[in-house]
OpenMM code with the backbone's topology and positions (N, CA, C; nanometers):
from openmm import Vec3, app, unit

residues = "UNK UNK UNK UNK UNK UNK UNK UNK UNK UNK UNK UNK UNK UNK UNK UNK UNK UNK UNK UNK UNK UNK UNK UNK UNK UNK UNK UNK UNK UNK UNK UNK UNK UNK UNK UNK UNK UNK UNK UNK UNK UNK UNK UNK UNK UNK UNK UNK UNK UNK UNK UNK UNK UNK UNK UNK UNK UNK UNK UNK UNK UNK UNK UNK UNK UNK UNK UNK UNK UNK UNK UNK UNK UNK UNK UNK UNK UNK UNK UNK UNK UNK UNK UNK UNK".split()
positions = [
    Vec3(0.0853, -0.1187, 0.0000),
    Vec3(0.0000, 0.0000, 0.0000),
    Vec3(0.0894, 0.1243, 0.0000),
    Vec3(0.0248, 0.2378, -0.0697),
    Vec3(0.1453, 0.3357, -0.0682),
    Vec3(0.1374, 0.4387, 0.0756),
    Vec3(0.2043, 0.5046, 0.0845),
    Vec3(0.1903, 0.6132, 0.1833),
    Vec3(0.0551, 0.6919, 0.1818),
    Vec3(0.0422, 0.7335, 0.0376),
    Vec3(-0.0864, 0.8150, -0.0193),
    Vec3(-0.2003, 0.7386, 0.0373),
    Vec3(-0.2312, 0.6377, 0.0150),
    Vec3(-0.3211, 0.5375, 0.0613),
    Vec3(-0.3512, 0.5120, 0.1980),
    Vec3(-0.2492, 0.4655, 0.2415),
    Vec3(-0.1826, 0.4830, 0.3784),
    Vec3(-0.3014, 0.5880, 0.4282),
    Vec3(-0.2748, 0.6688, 0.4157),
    Vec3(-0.2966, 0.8848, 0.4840),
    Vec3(-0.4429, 0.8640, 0.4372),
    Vec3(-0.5250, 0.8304, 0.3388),
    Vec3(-0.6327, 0.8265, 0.2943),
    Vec3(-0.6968, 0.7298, 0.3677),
    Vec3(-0.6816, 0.6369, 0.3952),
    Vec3(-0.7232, 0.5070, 0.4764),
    Vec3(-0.7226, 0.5848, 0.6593),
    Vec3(-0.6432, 0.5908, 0.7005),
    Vec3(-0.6427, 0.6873, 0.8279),
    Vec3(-0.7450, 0.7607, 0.8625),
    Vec3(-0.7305, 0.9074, 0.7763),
    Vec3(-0.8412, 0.9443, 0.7384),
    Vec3(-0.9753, 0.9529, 0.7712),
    Vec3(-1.0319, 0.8440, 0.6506),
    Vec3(-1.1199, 0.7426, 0.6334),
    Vec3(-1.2214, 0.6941, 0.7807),
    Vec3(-1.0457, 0.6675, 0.8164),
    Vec3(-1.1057, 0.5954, 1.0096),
    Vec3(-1.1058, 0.6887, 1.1045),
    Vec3(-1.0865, 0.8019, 1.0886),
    Vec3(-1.1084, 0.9065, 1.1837),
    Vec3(-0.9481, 0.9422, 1.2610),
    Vec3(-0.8910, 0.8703, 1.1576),
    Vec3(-0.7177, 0.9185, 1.2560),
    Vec3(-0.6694, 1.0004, 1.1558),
    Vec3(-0.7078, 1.1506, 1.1744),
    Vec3(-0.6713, 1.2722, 1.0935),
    Vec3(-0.5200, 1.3508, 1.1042),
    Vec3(-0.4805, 1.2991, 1.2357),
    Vec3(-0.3621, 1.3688, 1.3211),
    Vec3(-0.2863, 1.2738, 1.2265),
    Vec3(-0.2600, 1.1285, 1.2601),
    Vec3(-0.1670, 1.0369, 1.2010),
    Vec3(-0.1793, 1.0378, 1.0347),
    Vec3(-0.2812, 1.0677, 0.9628),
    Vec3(-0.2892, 1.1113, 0.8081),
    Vec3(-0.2167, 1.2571, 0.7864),
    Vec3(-0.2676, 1.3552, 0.8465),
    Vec3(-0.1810, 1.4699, 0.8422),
    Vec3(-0.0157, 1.4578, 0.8452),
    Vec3(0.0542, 1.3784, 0.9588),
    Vec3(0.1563, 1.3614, 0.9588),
    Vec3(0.2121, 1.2764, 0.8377),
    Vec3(0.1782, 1.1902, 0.7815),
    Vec3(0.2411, 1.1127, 0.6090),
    Vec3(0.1741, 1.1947, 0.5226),
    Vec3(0.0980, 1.3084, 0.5298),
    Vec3(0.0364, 1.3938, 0.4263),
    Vec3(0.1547, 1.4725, 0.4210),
    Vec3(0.1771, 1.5560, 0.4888),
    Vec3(0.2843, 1.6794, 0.5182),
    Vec3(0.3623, 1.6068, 0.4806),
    Vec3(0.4529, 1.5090, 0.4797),
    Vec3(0.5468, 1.4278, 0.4424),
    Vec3(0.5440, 1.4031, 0.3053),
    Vec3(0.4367, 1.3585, 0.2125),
    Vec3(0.4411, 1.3521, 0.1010),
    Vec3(0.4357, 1.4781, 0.0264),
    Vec3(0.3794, 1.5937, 0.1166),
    Vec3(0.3529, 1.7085, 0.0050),
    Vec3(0.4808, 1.7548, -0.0391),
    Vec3(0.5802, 1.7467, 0.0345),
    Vec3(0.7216, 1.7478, -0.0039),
    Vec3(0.7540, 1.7360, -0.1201),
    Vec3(0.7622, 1.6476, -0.1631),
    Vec3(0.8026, 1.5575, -0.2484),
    Vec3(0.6899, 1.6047, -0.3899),
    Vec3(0.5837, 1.6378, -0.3546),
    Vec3(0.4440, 1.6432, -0.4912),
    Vec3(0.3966, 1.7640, -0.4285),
    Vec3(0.4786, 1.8835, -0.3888),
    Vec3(0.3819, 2.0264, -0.3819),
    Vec3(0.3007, 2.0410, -0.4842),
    Vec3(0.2427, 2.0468, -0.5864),
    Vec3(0.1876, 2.0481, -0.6564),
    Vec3(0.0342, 1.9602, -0.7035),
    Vec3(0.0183, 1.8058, -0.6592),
    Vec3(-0.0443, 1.7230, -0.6558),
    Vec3(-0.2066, 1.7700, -0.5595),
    Vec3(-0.2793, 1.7694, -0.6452),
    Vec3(-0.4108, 1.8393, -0.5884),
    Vec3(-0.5060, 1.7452, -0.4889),
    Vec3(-0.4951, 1.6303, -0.5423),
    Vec3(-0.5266, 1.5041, -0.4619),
    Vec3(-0.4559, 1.5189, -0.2942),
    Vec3(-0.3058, 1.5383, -0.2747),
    Vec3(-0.2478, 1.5355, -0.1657),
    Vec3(-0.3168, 1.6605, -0.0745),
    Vec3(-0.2849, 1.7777, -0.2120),
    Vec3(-0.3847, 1.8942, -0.1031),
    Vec3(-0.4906, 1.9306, -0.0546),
    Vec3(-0.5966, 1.8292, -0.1014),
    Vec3(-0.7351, 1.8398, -0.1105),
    Vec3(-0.7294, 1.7420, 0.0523),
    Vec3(-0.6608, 1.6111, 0.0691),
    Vec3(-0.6701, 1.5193, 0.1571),
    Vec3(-0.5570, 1.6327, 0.2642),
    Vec3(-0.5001, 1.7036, 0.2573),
    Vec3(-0.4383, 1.7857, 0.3555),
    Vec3(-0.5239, 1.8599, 0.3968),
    Vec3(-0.6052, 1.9119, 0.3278),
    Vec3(-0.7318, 2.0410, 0.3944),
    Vec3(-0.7938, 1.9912, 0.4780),
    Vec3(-0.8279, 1.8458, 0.4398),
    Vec3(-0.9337, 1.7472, 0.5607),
    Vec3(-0.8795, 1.7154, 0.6427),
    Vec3(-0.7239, 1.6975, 0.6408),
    Vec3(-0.7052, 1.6481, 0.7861),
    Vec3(-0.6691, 1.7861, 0.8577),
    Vec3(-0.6090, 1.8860, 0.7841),
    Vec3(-0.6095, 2.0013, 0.8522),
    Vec3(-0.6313, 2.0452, 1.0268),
    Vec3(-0.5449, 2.0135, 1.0520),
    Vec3(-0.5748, 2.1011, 1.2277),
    Vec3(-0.6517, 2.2364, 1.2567),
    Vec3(-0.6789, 2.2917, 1.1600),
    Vec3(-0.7375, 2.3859, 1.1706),
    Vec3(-0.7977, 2.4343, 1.0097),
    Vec3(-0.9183, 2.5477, 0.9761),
    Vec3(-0.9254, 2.5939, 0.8913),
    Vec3(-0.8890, 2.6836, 0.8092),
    Vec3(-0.8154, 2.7434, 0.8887),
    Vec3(-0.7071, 2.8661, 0.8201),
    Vec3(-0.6252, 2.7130, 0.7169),
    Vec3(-0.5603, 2.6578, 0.7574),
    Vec3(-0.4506, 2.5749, 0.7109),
    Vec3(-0.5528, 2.5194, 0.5619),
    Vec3(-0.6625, 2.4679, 0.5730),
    Vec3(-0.7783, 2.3994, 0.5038),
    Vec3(-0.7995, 2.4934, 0.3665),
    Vec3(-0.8035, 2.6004, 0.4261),
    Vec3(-0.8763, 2.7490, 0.3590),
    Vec3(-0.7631, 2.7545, 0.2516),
    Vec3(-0.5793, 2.7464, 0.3141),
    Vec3(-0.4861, 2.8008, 0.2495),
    Vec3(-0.4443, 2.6575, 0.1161),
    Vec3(-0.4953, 2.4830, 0.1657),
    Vec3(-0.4629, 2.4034, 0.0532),
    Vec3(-0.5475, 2.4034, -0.0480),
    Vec3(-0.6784, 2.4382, -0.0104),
    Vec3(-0.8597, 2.4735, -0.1310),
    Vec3(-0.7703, 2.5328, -0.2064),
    Vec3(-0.7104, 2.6508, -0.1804),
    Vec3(-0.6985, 2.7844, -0.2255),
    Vec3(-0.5302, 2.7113, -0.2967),
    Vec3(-0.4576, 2.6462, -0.3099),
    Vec3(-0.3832, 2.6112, -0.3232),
    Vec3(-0.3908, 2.4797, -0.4806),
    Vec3(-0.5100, 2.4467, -0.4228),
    Vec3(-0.5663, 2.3463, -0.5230),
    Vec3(-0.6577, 2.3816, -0.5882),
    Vec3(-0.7147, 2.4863, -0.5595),
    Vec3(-0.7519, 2.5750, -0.6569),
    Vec3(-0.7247, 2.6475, -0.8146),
    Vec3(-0.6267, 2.6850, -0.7429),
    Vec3(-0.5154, 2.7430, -0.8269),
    Vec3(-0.4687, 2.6658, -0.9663),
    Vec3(-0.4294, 2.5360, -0.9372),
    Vec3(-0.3499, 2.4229, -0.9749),
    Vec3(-0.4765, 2.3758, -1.0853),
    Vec3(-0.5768, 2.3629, -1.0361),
    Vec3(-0.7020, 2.2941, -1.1430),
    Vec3(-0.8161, 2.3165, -1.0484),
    Vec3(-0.8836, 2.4423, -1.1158),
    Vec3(-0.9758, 2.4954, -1.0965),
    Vec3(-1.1009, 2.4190, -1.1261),
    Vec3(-1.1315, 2.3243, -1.2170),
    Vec3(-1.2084, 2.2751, -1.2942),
    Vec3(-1.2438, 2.1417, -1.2144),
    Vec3(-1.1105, 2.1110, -1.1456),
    Vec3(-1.0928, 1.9460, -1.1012),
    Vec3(-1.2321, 1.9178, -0.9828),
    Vec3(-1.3231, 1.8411, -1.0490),
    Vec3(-1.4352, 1.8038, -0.9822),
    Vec3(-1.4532, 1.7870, -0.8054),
    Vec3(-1.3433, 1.7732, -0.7271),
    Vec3(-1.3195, 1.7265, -0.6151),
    Vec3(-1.2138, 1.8533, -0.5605),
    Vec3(-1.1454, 1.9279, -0.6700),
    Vec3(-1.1933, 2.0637, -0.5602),
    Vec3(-1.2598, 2.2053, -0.5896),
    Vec3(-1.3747, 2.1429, -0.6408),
    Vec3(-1.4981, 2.1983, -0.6619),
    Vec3(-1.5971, 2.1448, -0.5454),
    Vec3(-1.5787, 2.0173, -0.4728),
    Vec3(-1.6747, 1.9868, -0.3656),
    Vec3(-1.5658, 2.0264, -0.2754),
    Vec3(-1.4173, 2.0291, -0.2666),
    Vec3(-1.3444, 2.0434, -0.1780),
    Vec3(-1.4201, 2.2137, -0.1179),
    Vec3(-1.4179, 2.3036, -0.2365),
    Vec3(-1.4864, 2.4438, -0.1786),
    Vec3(-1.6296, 2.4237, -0.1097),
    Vec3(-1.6793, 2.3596, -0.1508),
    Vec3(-1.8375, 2.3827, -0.1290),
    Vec3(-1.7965, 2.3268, 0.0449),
    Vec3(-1.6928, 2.1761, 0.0607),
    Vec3(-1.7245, 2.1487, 0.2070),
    Vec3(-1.6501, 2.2709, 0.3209),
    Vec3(-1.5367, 2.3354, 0.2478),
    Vec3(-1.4761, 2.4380, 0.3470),
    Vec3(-1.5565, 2.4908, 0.3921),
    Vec3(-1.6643, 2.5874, 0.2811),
    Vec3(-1.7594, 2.6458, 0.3072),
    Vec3(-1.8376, 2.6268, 0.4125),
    Vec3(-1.9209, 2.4554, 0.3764),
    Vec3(-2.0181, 2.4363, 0.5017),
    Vec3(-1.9392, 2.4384, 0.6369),
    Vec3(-1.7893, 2.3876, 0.6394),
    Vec3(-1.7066, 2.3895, 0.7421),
    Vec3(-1.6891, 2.5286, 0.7990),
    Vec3(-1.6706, 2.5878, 0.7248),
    Vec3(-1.6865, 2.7594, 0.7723),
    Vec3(-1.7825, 2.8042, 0.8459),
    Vec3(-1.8936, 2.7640, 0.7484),
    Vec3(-2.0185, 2.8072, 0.8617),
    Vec3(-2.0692, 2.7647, 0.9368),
    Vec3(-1.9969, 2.6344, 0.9572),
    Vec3(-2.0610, 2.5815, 1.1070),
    Vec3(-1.9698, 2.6612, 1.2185),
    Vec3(-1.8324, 2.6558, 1.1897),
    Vec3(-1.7850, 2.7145, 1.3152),
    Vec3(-1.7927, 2.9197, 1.3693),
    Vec3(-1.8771, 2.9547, 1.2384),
    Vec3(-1.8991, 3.0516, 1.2789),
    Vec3(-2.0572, 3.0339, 1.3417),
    Vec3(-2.1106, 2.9673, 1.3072),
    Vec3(-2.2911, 2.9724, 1.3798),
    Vec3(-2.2717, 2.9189, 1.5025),
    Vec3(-2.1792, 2.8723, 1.5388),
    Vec3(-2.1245, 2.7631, 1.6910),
    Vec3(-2.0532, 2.8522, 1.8125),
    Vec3(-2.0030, 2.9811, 1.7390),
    Vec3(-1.9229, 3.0968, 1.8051),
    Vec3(-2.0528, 3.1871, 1.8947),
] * unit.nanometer
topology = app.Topology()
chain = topology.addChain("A")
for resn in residues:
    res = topology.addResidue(resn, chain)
    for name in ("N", "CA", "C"):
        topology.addAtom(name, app.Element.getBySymbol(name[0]), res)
């Protein structure tokens, strides 16, 4: 199984901390890879960090179907923690 997989599978199971850590590790290596940054926003420790890979993978392929839902979930993620404040 690869690392990528690995971090996606984690994930998956609710271990976001331990995916984040082989995420950050691979982005190294594939800054660029929209897949890695899209699965970095989710595990994200926070939404500033989330806000800055959307916006990152954005950039890269605007068009790319998944971060086109990647925006729409920041979003709902956004507004929950502001209606919760």
């Amino acid at each position: 199984m690869t690392a990528f997989n690995r971090a996606v599978e984690l994930a998956q199971d609710g271990q976001k901390e331990q995916a984040y850590s082989l995420l950050t590790e691979l982005i190294r290596a594939y800054p660029k890879d929209t897949a890695l940054l899209l699965w970095l926003a989710y595990t994200a420790p926070d939404l500033s960090e989330a806000r800055q890979r959307v916006a990152l993978a954005s950039s890269i392929d605007p068009l790319n179907p998944n971060v086109i839902k990647a925006r729409d979930w920041l979003a709902k993620e956004m507004a929950k923690r502001t209606f919760s404040l």
